[in-house]
N, C-alpha and C positions, 0 to 999 in steps of 0.2 A: 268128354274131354275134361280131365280135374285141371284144379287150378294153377297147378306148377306148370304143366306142357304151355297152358295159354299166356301165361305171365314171359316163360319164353321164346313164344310164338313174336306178342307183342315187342319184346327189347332188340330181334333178328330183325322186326320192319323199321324200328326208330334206327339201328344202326346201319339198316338198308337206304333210308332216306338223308342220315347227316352224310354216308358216303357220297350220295349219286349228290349232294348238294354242292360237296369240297372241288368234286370234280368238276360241276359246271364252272366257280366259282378258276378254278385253275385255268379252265380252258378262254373264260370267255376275259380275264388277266392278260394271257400271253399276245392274245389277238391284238391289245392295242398298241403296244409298242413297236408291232410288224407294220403296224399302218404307220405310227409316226417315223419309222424306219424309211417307208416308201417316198413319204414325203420328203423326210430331208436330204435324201437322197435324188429327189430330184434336181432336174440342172436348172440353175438359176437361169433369168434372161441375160444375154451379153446386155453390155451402158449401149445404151444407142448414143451420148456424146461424143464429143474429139476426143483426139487422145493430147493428155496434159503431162507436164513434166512432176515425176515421182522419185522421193528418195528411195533407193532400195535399200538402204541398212539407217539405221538411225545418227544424227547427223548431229553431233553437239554441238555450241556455240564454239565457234574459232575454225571449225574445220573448213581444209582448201578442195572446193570441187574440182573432183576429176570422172575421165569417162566411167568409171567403173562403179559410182555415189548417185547416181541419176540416169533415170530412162521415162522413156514414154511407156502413158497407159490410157487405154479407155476410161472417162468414166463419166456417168450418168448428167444429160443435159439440163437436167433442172439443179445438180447443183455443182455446174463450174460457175468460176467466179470470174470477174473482168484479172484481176490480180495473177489469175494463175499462168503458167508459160504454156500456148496451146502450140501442136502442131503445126507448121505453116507458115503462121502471123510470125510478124518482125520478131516481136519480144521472145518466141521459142526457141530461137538460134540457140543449138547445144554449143555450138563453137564459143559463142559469146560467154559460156556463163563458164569455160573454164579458165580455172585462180579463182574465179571469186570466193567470196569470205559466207559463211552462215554468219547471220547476225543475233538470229533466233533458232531455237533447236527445233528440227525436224524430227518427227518418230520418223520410221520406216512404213514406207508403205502410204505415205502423206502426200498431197500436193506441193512442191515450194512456190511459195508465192515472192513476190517481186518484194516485196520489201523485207522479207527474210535474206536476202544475200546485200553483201556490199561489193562493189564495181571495183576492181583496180581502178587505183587511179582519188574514186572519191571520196571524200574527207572523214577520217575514222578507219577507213580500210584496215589500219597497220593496226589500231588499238582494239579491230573486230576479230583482228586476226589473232591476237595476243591472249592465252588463257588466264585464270584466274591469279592476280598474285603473280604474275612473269612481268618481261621485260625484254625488249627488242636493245639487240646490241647489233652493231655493225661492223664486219672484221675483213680488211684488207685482204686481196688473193692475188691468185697471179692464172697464168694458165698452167702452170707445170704443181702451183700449190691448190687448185680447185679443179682436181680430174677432168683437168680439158675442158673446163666448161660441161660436166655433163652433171651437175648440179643444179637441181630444180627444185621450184617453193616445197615444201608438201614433204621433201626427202630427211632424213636424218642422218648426222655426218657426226667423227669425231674430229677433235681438236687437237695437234699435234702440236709442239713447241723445239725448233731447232736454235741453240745457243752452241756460245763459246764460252766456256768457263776458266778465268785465267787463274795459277797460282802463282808462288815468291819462285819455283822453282825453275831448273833449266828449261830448255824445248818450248815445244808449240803447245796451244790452251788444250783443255780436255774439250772433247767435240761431242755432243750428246743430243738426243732428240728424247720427247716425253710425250705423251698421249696423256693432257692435262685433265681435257674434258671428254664425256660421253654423252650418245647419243640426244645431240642437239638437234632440233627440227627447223626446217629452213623455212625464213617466211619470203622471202623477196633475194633478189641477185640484183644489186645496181638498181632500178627505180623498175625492173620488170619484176611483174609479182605472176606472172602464170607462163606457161610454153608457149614460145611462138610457132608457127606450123605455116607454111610456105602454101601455095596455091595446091599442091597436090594433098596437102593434109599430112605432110612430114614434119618431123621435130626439126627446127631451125636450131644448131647446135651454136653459140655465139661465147667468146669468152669473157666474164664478169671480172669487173674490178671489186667491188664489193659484195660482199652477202650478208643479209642478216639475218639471222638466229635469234629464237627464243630462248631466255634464261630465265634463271632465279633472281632476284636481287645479292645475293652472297656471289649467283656466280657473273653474275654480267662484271662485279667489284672485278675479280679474277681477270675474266676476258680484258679489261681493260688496262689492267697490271701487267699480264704478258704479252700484248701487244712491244710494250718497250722492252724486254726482255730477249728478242731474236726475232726469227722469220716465223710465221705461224703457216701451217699446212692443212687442209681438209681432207679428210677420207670419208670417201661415201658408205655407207652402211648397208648392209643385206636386209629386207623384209624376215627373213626369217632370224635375226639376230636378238629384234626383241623380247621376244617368248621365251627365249633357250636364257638369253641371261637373267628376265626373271625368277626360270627355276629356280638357277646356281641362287638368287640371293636368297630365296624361300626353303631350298636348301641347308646354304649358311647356316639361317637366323639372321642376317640381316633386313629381312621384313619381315614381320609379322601378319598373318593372314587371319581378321575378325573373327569372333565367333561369331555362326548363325548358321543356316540349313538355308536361308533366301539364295537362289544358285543367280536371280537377277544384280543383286547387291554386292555379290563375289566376284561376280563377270565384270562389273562396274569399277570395284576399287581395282582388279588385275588389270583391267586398260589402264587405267589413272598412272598406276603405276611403273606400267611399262612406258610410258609416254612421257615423264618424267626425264628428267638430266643427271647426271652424275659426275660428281668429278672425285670420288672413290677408285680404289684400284689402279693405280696409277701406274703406267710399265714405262721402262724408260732405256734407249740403248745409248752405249758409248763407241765412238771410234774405235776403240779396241777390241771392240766385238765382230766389228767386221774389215777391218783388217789389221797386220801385226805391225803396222809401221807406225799408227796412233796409240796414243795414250787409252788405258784403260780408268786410270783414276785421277784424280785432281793431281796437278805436281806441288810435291812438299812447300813450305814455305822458306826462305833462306834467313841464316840469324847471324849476324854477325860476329864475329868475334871477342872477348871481350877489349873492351880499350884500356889503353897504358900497358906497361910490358909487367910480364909474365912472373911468376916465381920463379928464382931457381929451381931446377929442377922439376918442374911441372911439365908433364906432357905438351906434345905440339897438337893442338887442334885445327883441324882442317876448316879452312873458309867456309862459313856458309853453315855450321854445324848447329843442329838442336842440344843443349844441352842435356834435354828430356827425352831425347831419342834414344832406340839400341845403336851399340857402337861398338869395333870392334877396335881391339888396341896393337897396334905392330910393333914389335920392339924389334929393334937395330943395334945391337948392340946396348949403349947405353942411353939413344934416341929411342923415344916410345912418342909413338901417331895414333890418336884418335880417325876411324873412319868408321861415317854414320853408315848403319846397314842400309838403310835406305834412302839415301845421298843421291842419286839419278835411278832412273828409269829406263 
């Protein structure tokens, strides 16, 4: 055999041996992650503890518990705490803990502990219940102006404003209603701060003389301006109303939405903002919108004449005439009447 056959005899076994090497190399790679596969795929043990009262969605300071914020869960006996709400014992009555106040924020998925909520009733409640920078305002209702009493802490309502608006003019005042404020969040109706529920576990429907709502400082000024102003009315607001007018304002341009790709930070300021008050956008209807026998607009104001007598010759001006007004002029021969075009209604 000359030396070229064995020189490539030799490079056919080096390249025979780095192959069968790559392959083990591959194969015995894949094998481990099929086993850490097996493993984490196995089922965990159930808590052998009670089961303990859990937030199921993350619970910021201020918010009003209700059934749908807290459940019972298993979980592990070496680490509940005396603090936490167990099944059974006094302290886990779900009945008890609805209205109360967070006082401390809950993740989701947390235990709440007992000194995380505040009590209706005890001292702070209203100021735990109050978010950053707001302010509890209290605004007179009736049963016909707070939807039958079906207004409860937790709910968000707008504020409506019914006046009479008088002018100088003939007739009866202009009659107008306005939708001052939006979406306010209700903290309390009268000194109840959560549902009451009868022996059967039914909502106790009762009607409030007061309610109070969370504002701003600018708007609680407001709320307590239009108080003297007319009758104030509450409408209760849809869950799904929030979101939708978020869009419309992100829409607009009238919010601005941060830069960043964080999708926790964006979901963050979007509640922020949906939770928020407004008193933009303001709709307002007049008597004469619904029906033809009310004024639609303020009435003119009346000016009197002027005093002392007249020029010769000077037209007659009608009582009550704007001089700055359109006028139409009638001649009578050699009598000539000023009459404002818009003189009544």
């Amino acid at each position: 055999m000359d030396g070229r056959k064995l020189i490539l005899l030799v490079g056919a076994l080096i390249v025979a041996a780095i192959t069968a090497f790559m392959a083990r190399s591959l194969v015995v790679g894949t094998s481990a992650p099929t086993a850490g596969a097996q493993i984490a795929n196995a089922v965990a043990p159930a808590p052998d503890g009670p089961e303990v009262l859990v937030a199921t969605r993350a619970l910021p300071v201020g918010t009003i518990l209700d059934p749908e914020s807290i459940k019972y869960q298993p979980w592990p006996k070496e680490l509940v705490q005396n603090a936490y709400f167990i099944r059974g014992e006094k302290t886990g009555d779900v009945k008890s803990l609805q209205g109360t106040v967070v006082r401390y924020a809950v993740p989701a998925g947390q235990p709440i502990t007992q000194g995380s909520v505040v009590q209706p009733g005890d001292r702070g409640f209203l100021a735990a219940a109050l978010g950053p920078g707001m302010r509890a305002v209290t605004v007179p209702v009736s049963a016909t102006t707070s939807v039958a009493g079906f207004i409860f802490p937790g709910d968000r309502v707008d504020l409506v404003l019914t006046q009479e608006v008088a002018g100088g003019g003939e007739g009866p005042p202009l009659k107008v209603s306005e939708t001052v404020l939006r979406n306010l969040r209700v903290l309390a109706t009268d000194h109840l701060t959560d549902k009451q529920m009868d022996d059967k576990g039914h909502t106790v429907v009762s009607t409030p003389s007061m309610v109070t709502v969370e504002a701003t400082p600018k708007l609680a000024e407001k709320i307590a301006v239009v108080q003297t102003l007319g009758t104030l009315s509450l409408t209760l607001r849809s869950i799904a109303d929030n979101p939708h007018d978020l869009d419309e304002a992100i829409a607009s341009g009238a919010i601005s939405v941060p830069d960043g790709t964080d999708p926790k930070a964006d979901k963050k300021f979007l509640a922020a903002v949906a939770a928020r008050p407004d008193d933009g956008a303001s709709t307002f209807t007049t008597g004469g919108e619904v029906s033809r026998f009310r004024r639609a607009s303020v009435p003119g104001k009346q000016v009197a004449p002027p005093a002392g007598p007249q020029p010769a010759g000077a037209p007659a001006v009608a009582a009550g005439t704007d001089p700055n007004a359109p006028v139409v002029r009638i001649a009578r021969g050699t009598a000539v009447t000023i009459v404002p075009v818009l003189g009544k209604n």
